[in-house]
N, CA, C and O atoms as a GROMACS GRO file, in nm:
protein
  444
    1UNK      N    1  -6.083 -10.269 -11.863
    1UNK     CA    2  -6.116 -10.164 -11.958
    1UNK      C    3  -5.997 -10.071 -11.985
    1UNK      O    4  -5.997 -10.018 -12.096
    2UNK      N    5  -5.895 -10.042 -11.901
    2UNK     CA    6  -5.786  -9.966 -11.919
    2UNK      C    7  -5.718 -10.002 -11.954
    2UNK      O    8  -5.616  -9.933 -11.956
    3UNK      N    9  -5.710 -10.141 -12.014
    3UNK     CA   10  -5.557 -10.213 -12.050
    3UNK      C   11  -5.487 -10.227 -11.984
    3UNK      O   12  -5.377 -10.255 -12.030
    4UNK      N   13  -5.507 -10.215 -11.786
    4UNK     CA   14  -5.378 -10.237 -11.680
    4UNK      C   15  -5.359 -10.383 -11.695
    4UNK      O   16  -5.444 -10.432 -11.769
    5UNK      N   17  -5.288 -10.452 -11.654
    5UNK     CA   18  -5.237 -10.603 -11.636
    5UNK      C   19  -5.325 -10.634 -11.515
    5UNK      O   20  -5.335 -10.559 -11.418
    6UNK      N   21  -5.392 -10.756 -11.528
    6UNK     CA   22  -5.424 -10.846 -11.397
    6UNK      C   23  -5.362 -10.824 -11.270
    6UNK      O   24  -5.419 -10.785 -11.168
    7UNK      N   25  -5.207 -10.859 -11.289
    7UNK     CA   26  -5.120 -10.910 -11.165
    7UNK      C   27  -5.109 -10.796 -11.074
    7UNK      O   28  -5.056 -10.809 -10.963
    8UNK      N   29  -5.163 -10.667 -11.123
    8UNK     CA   30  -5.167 -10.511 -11.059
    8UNK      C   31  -5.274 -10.506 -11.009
    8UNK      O   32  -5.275 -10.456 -10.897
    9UNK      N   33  -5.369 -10.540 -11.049
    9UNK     CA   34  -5.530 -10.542 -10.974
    9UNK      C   35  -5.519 -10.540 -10.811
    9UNK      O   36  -5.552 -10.442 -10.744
   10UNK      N   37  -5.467 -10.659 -10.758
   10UNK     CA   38  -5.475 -10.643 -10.608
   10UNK      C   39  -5.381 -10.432 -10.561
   10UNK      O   40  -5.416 -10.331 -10.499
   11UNK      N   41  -5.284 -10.469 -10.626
   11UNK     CA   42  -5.192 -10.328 -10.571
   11UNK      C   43  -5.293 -10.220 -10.566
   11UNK      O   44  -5.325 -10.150 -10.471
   12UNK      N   45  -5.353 -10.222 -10.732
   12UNK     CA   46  -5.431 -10.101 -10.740
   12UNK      C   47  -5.589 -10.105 -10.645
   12UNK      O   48  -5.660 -10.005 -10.647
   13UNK      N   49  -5.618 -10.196 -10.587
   13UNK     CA   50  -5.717 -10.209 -10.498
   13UNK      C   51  -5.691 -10.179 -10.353
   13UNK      O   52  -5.775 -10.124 -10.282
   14UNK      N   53  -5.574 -10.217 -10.313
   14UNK     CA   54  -5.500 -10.175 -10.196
   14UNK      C   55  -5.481 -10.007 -10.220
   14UNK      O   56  -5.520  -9.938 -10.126
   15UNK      N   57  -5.419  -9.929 -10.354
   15UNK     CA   58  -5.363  -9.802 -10.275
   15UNK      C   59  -5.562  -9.755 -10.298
   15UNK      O   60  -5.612  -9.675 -10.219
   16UNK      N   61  -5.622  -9.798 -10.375
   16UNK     CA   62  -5.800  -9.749 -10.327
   16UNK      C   63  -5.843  -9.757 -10.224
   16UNK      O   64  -5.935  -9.677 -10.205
   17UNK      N   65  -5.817  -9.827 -10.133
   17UNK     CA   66  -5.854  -9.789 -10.020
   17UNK      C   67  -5.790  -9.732  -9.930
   17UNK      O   68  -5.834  -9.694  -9.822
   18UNK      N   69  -5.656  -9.720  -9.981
   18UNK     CA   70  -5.604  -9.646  -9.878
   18UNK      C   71  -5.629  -9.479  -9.933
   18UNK      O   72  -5.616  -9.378  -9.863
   19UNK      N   73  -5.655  -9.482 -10.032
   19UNK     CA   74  -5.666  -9.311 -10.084
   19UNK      C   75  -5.792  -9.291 -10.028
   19UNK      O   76  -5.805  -9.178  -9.982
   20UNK      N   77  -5.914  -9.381 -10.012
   20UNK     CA   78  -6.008  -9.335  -9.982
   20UNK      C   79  -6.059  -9.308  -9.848
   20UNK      O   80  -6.175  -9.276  -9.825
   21UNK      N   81  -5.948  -9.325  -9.742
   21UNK     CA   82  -5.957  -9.297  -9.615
   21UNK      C   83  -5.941  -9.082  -9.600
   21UNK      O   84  -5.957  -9.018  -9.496
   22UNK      N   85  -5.911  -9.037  -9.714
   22UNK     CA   86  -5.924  -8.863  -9.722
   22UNK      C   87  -5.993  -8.825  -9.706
   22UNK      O   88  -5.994  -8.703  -9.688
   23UNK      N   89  -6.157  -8.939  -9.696
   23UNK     CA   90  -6.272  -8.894  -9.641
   23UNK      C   91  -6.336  -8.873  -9.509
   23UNK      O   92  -6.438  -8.820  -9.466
   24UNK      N   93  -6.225  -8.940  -9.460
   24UNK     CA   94  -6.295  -8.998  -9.309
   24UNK      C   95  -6.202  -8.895  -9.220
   24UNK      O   96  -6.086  -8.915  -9.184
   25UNK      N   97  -6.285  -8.778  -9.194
   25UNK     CA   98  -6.247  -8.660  -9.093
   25UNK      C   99  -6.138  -8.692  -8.970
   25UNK      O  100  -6.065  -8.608  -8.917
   26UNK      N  101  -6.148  -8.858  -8.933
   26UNK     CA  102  -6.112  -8.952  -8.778
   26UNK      C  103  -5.990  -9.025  -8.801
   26UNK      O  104  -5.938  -9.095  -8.714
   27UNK      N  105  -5.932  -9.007  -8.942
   27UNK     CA  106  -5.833  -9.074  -9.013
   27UNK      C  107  -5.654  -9.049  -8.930
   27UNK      O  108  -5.580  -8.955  -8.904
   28UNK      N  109  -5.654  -9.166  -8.917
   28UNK     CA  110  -5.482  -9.163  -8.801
   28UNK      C  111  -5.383  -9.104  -8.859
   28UNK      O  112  -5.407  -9.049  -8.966
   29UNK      N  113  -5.235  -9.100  -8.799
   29UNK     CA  114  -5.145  -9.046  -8.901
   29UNK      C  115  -5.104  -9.189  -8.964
   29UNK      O  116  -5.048  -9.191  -9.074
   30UNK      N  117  -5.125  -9.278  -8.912
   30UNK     CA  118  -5.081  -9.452  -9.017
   30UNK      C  119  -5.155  -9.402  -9.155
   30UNK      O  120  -5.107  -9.427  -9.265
   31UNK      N  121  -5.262  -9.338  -9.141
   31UNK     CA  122  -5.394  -9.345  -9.228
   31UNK      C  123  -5.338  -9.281  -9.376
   31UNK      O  124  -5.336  -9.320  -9.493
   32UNK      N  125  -5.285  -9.135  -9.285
   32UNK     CA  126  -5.246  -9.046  -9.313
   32UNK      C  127  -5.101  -9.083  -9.435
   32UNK      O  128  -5.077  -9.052  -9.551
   33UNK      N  129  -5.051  -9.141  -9.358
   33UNK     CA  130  -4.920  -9.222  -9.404
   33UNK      C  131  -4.940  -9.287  -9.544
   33UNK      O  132  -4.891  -9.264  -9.654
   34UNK      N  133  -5.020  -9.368  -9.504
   34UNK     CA  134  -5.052  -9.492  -9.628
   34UNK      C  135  -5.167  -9.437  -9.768
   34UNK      O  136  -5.191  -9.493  -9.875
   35UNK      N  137  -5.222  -9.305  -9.710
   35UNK     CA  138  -5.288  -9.243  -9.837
   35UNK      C  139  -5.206  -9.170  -9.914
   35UNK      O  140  -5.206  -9.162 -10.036
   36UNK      N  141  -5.118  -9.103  -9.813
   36UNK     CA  142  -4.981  -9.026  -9.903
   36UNK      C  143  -4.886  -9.146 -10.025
   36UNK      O  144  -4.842  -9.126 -10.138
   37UNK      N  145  -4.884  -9.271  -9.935
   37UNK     CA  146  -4.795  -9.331  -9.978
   37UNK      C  147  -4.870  -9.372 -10.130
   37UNK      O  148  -4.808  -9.383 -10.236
   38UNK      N  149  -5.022  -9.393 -10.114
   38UNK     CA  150  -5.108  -9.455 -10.217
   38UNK      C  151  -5.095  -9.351 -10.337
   38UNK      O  152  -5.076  -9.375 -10.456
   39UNK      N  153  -5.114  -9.215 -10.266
   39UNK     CA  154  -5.104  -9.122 -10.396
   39UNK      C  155  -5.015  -9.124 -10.442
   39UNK      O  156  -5.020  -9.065 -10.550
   40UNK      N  157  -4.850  -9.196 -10.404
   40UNK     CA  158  -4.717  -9.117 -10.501
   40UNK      C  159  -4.730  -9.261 -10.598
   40UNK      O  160  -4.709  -9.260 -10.719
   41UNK      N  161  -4.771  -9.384 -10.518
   41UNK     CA  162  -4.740  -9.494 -10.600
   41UNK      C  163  -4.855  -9.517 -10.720
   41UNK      O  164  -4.831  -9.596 -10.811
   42UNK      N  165  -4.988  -9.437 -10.713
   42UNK     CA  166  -5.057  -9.454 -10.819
   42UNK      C  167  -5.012  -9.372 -10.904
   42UNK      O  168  -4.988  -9.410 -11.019
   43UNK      N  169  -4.988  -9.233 -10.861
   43UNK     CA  170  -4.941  -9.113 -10.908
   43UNK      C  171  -4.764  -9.171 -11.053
   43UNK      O  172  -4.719  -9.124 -11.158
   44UNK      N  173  -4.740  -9.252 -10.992
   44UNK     CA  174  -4.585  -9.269 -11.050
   44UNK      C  175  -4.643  -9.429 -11.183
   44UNK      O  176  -4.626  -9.421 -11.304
   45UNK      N  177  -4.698  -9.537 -11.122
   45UNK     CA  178  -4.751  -9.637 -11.183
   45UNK      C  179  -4.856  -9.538 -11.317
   45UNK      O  180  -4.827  -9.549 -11.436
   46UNK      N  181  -4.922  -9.488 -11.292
   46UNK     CA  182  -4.987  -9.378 -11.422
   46UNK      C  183  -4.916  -9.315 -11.543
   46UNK      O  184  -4.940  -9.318 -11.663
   47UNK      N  185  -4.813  -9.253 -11.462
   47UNK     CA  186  -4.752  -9.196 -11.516
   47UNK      C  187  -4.689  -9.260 -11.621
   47UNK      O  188  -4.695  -9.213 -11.734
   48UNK      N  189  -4.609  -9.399 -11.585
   48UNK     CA  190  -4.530  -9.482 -11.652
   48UNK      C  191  -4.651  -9.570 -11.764
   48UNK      O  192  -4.616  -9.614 -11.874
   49UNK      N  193  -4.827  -9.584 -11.700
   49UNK     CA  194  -4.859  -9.673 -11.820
   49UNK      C  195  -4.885  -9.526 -11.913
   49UNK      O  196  -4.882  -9.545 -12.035
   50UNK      N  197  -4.908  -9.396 -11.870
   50UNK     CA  198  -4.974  -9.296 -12.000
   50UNK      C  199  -4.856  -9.327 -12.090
   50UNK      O  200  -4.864  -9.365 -12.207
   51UNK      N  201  -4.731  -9.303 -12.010
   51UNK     CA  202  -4.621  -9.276 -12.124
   51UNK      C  203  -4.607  -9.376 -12.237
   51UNK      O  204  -4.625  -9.350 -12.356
   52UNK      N  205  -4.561  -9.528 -12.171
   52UNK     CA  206  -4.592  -9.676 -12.244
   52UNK      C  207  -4.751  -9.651 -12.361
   52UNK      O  208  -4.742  -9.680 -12.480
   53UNK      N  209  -4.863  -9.606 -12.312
   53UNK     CA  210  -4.970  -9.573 -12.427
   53UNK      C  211  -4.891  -9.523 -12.488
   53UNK      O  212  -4.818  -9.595 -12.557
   54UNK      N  213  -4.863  -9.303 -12.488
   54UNK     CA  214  -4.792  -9.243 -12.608
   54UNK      C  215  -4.715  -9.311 -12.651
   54UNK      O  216  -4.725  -9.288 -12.772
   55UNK      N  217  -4.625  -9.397 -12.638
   55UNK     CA  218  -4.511  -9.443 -12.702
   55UNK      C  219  -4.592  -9.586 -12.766
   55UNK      O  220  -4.518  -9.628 -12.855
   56UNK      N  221  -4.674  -9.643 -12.758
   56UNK     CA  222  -4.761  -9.820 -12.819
   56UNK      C  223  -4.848  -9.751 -12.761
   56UNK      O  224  -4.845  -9.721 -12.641
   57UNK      N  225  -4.965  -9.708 -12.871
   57UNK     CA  226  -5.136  -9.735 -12.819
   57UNK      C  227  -5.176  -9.877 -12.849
   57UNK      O  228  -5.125  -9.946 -12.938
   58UNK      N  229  -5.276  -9.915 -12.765
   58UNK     CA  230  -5.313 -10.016 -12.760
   58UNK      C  231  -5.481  -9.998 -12.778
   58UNK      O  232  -5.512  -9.882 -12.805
   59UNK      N  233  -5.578 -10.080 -12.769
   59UNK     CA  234  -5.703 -10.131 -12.771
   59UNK      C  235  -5.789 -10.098 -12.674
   59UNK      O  236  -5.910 -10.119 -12.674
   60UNK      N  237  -5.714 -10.036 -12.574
   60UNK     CA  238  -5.801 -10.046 -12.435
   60UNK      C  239  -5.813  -9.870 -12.436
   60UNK      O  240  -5.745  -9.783 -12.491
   61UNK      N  241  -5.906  -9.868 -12.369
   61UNK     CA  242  -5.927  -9.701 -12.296
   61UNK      C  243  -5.846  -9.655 -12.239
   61UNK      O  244  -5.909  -9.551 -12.221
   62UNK      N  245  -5.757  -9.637 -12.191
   62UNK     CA  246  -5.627  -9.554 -12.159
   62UNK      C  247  -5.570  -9.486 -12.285
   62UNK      O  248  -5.562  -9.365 -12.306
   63UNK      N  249  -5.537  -9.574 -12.353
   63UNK     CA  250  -5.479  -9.572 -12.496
   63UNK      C  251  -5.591  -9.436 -12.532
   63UNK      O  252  -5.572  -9.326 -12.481
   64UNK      N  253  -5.704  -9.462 -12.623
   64UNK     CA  254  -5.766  -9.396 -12.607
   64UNK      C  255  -5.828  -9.229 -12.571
   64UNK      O  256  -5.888  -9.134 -12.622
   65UNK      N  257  -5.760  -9.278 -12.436
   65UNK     CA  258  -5.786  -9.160 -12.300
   65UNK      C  259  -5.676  -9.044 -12.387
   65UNK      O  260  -5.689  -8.926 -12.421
   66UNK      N  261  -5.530  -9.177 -12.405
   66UNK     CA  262  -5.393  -9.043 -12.383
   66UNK      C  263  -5.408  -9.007 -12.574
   66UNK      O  264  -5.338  -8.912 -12.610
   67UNK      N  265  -5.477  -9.064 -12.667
   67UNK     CA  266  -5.467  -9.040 -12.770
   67UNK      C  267  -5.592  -8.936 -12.817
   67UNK      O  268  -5.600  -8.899 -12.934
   68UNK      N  269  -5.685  -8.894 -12.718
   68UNK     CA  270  -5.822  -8.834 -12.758
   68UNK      C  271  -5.741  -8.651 -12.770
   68UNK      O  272  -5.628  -8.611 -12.743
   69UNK      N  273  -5.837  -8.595 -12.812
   69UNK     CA  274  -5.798  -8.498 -12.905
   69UNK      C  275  -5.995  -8.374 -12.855
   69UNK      O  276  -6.115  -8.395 -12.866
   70UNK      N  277  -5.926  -8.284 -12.815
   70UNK     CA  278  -6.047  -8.216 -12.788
   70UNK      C  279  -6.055  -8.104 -12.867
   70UNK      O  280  -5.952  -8.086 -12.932
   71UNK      N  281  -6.179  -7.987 -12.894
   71UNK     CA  282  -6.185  -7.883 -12.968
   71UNK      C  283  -6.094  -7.803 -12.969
   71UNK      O  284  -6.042  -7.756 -13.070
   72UNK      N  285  -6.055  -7.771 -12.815
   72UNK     CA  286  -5.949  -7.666 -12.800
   72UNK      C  287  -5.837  -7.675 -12.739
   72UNK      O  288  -5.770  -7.598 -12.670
   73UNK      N  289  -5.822  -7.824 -12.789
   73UNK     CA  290  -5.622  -7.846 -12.712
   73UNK      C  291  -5.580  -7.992 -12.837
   73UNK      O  292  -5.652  -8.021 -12.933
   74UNK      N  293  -5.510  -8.030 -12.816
   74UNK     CA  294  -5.452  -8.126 -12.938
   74UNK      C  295  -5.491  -8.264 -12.881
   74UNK      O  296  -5.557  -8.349 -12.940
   75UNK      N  297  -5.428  -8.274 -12.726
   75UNK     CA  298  -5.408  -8.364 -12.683
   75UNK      C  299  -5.416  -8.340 -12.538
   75UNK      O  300  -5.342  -8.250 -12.498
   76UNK      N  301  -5.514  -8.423 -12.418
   76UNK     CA  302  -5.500  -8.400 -12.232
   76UNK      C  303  -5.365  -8.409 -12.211
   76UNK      O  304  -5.286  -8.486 -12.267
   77UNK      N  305  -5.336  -8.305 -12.104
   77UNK     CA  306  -5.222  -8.302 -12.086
   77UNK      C  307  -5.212  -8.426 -11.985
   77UNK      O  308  -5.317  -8.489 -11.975
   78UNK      N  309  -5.088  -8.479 -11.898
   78UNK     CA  310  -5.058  -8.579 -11.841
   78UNK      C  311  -5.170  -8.626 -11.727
   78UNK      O  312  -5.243  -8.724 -11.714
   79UNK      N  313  -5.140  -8.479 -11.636
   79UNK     CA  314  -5.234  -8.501 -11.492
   79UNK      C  315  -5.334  -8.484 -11.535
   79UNK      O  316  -5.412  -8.492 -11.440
   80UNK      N  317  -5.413  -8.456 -11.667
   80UNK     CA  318  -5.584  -8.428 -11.662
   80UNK      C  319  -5.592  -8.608 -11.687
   80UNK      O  320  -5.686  -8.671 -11.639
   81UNK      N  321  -5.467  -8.687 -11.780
   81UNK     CA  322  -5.525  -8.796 -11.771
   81UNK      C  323  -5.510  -8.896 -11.631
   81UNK      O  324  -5.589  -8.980 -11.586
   82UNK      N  325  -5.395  -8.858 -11.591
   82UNK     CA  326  -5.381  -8.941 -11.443
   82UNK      C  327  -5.477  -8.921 -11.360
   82UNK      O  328  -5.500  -9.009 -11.277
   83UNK      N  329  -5.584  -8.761 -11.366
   83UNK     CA  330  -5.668  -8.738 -11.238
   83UNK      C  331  -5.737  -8.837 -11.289
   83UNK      O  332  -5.732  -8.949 -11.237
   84UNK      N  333  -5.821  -8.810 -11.412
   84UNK     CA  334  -5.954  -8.879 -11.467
   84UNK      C  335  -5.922  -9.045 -11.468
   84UNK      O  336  -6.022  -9.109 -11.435
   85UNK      N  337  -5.804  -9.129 -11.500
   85UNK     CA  338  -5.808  -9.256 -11.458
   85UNK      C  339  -5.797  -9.283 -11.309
   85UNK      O  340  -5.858  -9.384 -11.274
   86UNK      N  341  -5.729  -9.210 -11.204
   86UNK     CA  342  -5.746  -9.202 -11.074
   86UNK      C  343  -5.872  -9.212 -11.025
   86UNK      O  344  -5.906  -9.310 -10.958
   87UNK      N  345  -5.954  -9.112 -11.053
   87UNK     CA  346  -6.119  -9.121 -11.036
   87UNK      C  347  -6.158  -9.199 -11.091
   87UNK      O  348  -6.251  -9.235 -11.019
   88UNK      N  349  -6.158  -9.262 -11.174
   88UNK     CA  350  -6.225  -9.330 -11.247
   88UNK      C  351  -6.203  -9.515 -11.246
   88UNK      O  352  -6.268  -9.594 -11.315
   89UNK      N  353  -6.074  -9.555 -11.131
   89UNK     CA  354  -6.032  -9.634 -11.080
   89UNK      C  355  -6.139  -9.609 -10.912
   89UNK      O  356  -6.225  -9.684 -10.867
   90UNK      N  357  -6.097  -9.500 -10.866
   90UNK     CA  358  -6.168  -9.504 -10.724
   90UNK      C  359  -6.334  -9.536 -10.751
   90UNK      O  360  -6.394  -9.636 -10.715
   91UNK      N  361  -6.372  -9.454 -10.803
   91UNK     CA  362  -6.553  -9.467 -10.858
   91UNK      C  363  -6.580  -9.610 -10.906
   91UNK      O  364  -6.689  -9.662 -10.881
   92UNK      N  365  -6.478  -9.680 -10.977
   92UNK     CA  366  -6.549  -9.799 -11.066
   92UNK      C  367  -6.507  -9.906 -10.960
   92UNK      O  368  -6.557 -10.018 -10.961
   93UNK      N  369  -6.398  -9.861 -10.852
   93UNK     CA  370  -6.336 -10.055 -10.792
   93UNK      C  371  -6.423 -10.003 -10.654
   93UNK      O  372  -6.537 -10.043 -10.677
   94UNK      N  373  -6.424  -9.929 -10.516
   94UNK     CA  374  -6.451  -9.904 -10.444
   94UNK      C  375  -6.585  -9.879 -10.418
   94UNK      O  376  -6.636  -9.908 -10.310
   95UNK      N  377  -6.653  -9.822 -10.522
   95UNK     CA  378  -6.862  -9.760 -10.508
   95UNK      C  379  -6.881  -9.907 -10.549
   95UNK      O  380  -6.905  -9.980 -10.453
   96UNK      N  381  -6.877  -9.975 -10.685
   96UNK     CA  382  -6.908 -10.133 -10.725
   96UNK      C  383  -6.895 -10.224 -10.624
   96UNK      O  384  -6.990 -10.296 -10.596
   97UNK      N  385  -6.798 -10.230 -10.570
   97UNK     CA  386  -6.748 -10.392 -10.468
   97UNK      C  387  -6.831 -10.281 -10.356
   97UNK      O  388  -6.941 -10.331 -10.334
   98UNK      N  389  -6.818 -10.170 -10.291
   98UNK     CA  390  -6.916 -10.134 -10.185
   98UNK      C  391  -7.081 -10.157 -10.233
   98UNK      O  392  -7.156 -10.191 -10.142
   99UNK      N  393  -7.115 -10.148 -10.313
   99UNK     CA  394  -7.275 -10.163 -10.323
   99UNK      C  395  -7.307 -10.266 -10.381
   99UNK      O  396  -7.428 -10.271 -10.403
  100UNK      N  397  -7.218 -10.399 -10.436
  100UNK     CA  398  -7.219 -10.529 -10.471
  100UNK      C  399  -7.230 -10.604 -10.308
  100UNK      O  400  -7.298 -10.697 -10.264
  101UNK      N  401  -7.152 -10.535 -10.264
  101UNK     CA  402  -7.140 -10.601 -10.096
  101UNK      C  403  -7.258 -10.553 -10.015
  101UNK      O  404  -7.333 -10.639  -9.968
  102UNK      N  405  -7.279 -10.442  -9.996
  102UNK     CA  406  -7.453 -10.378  -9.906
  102UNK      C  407  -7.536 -10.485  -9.980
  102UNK      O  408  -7.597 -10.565  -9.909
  103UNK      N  409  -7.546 -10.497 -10.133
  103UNK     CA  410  -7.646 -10.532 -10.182
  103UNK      C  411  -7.689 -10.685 -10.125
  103UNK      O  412  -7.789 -10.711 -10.058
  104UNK      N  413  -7.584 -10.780 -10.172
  104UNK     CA  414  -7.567 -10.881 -10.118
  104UNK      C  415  -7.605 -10.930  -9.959
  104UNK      O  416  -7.680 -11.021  -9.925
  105UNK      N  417  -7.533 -10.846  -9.884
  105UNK     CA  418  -7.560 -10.819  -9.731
  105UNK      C  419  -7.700 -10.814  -9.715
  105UNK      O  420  -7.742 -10.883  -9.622
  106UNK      N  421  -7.794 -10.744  -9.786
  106UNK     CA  422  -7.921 -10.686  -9.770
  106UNK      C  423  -8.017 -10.840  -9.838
  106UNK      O  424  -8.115 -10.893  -9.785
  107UNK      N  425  -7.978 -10.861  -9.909
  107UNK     CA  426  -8.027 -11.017  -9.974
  107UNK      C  427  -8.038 -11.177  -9.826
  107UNK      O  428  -8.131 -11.245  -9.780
  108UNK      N  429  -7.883 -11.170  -9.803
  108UNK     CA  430  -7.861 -11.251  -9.710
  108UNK      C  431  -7.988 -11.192  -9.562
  108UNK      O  432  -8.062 -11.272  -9.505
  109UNK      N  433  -7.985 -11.086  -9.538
  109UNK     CA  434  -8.060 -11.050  -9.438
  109UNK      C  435  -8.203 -11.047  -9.418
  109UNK      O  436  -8.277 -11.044  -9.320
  110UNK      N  437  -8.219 -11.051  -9.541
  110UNK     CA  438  -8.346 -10.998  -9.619
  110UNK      C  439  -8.418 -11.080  -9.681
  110UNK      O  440  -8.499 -11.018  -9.750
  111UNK      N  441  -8.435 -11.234  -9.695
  111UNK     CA  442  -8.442 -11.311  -9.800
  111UNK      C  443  -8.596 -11.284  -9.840
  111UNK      O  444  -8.646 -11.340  -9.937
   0.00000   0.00000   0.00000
């Protein structure tokens, strides 16, 4: 839906889980390590596809995202679009494959 490339899918699934260890109160400094590391590399990979949109919009929702236009500003500034695809990467790959997987689990157990 965002127009990212395939061959990024695994990367961007890897730094999701590692960002999503900010929840877990019990989290190591490795933990610690590899969520920092997840935030600069999503943080920097964003950055480079918003810009690539402004410069070629394309078809997909990103495009979209960096070209939308609200009542009282022209255009989202950078980080309102990096937070909202950030979230919106964690919410759609991590809650889906977690409750595709319980669900499943609960089927197999459950027949």
């Amino acid at each position: 839906m965002l127009g990212l490339p395939r061959a990024v899918v695994p990367q961007l699934r890897q730094w999701s889980r590692d960002l999503i260890s900010v929840f877990n109160p019990l989290r190591s400094p490795g933990e610690d390590r590899r969520q920092l590391a997840a935030f600069a590399g999503l943080d920097t990979y964003f950055a480079d596809a918003v810009a690539q949109r402004r410069a070629r919009p394309g078809e997909d929702l990103l495009s979209a995202i960096v070209h939308a236009e609200s009542e009282t500003e022209s255009t989202l500034a950078d980080a309102e679009i990096s937070t909202f695809v950030l979230l919106s990467l964690l919410a759609g790959n991590l809650t889906s494959a977690d409750v595709l997987c319980n669900g499943l689990l609960t089927l197999l157990c459950h027949p």
